[in-house]
Every structure is written in structure tokens, then in C-alpha cells.
N, C-alpha and C positions, 0 to 999 in steps of 0.2 A: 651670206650663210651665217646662222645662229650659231655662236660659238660652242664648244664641247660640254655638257652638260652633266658631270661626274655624279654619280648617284653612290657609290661605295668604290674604294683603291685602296690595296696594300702590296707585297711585295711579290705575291701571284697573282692577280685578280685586279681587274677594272670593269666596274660596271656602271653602263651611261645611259642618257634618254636621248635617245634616235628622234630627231625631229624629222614630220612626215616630208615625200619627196626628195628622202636625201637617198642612196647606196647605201648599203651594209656594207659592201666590198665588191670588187671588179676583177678584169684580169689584168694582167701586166701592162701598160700602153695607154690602158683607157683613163682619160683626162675629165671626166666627169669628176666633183667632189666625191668622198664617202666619208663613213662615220670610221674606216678602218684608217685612212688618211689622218682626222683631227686625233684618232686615238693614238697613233703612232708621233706625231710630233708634242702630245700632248707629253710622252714617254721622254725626249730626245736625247735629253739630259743623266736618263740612266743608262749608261752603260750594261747591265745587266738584263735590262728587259727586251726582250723579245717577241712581239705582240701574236697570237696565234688568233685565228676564230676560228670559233667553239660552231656557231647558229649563226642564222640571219635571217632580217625580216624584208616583207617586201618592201621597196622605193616608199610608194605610196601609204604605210602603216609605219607607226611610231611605236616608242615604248622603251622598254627594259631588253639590255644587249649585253651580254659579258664575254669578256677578250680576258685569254689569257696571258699571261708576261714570261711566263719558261716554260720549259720542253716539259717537267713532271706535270706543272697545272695543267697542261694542254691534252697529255695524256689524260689525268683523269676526268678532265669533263670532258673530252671525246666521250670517254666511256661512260660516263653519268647519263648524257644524250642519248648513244646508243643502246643502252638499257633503260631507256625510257624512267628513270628513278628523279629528273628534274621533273618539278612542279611549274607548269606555264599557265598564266590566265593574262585572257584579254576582256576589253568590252569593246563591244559594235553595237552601230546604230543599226537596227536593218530597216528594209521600207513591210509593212505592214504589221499584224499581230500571230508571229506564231504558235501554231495548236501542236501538242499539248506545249503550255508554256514553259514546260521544260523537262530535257528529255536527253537522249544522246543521239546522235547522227555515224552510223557507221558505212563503207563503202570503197569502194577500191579506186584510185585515183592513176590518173598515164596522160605523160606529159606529149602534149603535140609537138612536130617539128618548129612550129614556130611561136615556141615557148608556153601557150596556154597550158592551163589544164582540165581535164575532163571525165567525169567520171561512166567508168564499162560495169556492164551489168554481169564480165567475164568473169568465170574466177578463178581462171591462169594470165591474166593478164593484170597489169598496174599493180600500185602497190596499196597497203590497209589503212583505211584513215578512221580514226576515230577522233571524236570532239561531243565531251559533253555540253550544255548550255543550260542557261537559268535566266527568265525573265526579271529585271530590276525594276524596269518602269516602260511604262506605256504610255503614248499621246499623240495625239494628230495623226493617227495612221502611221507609225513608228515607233519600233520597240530597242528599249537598250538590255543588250543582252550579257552576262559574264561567262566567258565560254572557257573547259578546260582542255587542255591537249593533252591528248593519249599517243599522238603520233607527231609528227614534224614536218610532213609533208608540203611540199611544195603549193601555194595559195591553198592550204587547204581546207582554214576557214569562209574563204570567198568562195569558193565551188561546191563545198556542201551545202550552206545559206539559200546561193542562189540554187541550186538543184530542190531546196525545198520551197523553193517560190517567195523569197527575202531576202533578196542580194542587200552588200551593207551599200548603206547611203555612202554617196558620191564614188564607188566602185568605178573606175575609167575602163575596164575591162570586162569584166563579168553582170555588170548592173547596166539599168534603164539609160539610154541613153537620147540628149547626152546629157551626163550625171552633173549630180545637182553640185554647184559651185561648192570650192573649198575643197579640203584637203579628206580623204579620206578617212570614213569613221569608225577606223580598228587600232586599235592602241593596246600595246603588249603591257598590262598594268603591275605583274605581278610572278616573281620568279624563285622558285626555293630550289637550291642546290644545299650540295657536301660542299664544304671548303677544302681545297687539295689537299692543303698542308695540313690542317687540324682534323679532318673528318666531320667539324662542326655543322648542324644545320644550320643554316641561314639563307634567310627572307631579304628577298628588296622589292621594294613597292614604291608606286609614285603615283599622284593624284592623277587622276587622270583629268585628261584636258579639257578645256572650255567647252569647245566643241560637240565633246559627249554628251552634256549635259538637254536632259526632255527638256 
């Protein structure tokens, strides 16, 4: 396992890069690695901090992740989350070119009992997803896309995509199978909160990976 990758830390706030196939976090018992594991030993030595999570991404998708360290940080990015006032962007490979090449995807989303998700054409049932997108580059029958989150919902980039006929490459769930070698190609590149303590904006970004790349 690739050791802990700090992207920004001070005395409320840690924010890392989730290498794909790792956990964001479990429940009690399960022995799997996570990125809430290396970030709590990463901690051990303060006595003060406290790690809470804020979000999380799927196993299989990487990126930008922030943990809070006290009960006040934790409060207010609950609340930043749940009023939707954090800025999220990813980029995905998906498989083909989509029309128009960019646009926003909206839809209601419900989770099945064993764990997929799936979107109803109800609308008293699931919950609201939206994701704006932008095409970056195209090639070989494959488009990389920068996509913004309006909602937070559970795979909710992978179930829109493929609902529009572009599941992201190497998708082990929702995409062609079986999906193309390597690690899947959604990467959380980009995330603007409030800072707890100060009210400050601020930005973390990270290159995104190899992988990405037409």
C-alpha cells in the first residue's frame, strides 16, 4: 500500500490524495486497509486531533479527500457538504464521444439492496443528482471529461455517464465488461471549501494521474 499522500494539514483539517482501490473508510471490524486508517496514524502523535469524515469516494476512484481533526471542523464541513456550497470536480475517461459535448446530467438516483445504484424515471422515489460536464480532449473513441458535482450522491458520476451511453473506462461495475485493465478512470482532481476556523476560501488541486491522460 502507497503510503499517505498529504496534500494540505493544519490544526482542523487534513486533506490527502486517495490512491485508487484503497476504502475511504469501513465499519468497525473490517480489516480491509482505508485512507481513514493511514490518516488517523498519520495523526497519532497528537493528542488533540480527532479525525472525523466529512465525504468519501468510491474504492475504485482516487483524488482529493478532507478529514477533519475536531468536533467544530467536523461541524462545519458537515454543513458545507450538506448545503452543497463545496466545490467538487473530477475528470473521467469515458468510452466514446459525448453529444452535446458538454452539458449537465440531471436524475434521480436509489440505491439497490445490494449496493448498486440505479437511476428511476419516479419522482417520489431516489434521490436528485446533478453533474455538470465538459469535454477536455478526445481520441481513439474516448473522451476525458471535467465534471462538476451539484449533489454527492452515491456512484453518482458512474450511473449518470453510463445511463448516457459512456460508462468511465475501466468501470468494474457499471462499464463494458470485463473492463479494460488498470485502475479506474475517475479521479477527484479538485476541491474548494470554507476553512472552519478562518471562513477562508480555499482550493486543493492535484495533477491528476498518468492515467488520465489521451
Amino acid at each position: 500500500m502507497r503510503p499517505l499522500r498529504v496534500v494540505y494539514e493544519d490544526a482542523d483539517v487534513i486533506v490527502v490524495n486517495k490512491g485508487p482501490g484503497l476504502l475511504s473508510s469501513t465499519v468497525s471490524g473490517e480489516r480491509r486497509p482505508t485512507i481513514l486508517a493511514q490518516v488517523r496514524d498519520h495523526v497519532a502523535g497528537d493528542r488533540r486531533a480527532h479525525i472525523g469524515v466529512i465525504h468519501r469516494l468510491d474504492r475504485d476512484a482516487a483524488g482529493v479527500l478532507v478529514f477533519s481533526k475536531n468536533q467544530a471542523a467536523f461541524e462545519s464541513l458537515k454543513a458545507q457538504f450538506l448545503h452543497h456550497t463545496v466545490n467538487r470536480q473530477y475528470q473521467a475517461v469515458i468510452h466514446g464521444k459525448i453529444d452535446p459535448p458538454e452539458g449537465s446530467i440531471t436524475s434521480r438516483l436509489v440505491e439497490y439492496a445490494d449496493g448498486t445504484v440505479h437511476s428511476t424515471s419516479r419522482v417520489d422515489k431516489g434521490q436528485l443528482a446533478r453533474t455538470d460536464y465538459k469535454t477536455l480532449a478526445s481520441a481513439k473513441n474516448r473522451t476525458l471529461l471535467l465534471l462538476t458535482l451539484h449533489t454527492g450522491r452515491k456512484h453518482q458520476i458512474r450511473v449518470q455517464l453510463n445511463d448516457r451511453g459512456h460508462p468511465i473506462v475501466g468501470d468494474r461495475v457499471y462499464g463494458p465488461q470485463p473492463p479494460v485493465v488498470g485502475p479506474m478512470r475517475l479521479v477527484a482532481v479538485r476541491l474548494e471549501l470554507d476553512h472552519p476556523r478562518t471562513a477562508k476560501r480555499m482550493v486543493f488541486q492535484i495533477e491528476p494521474p498518468k492515467y488520465l491522460r489521451m
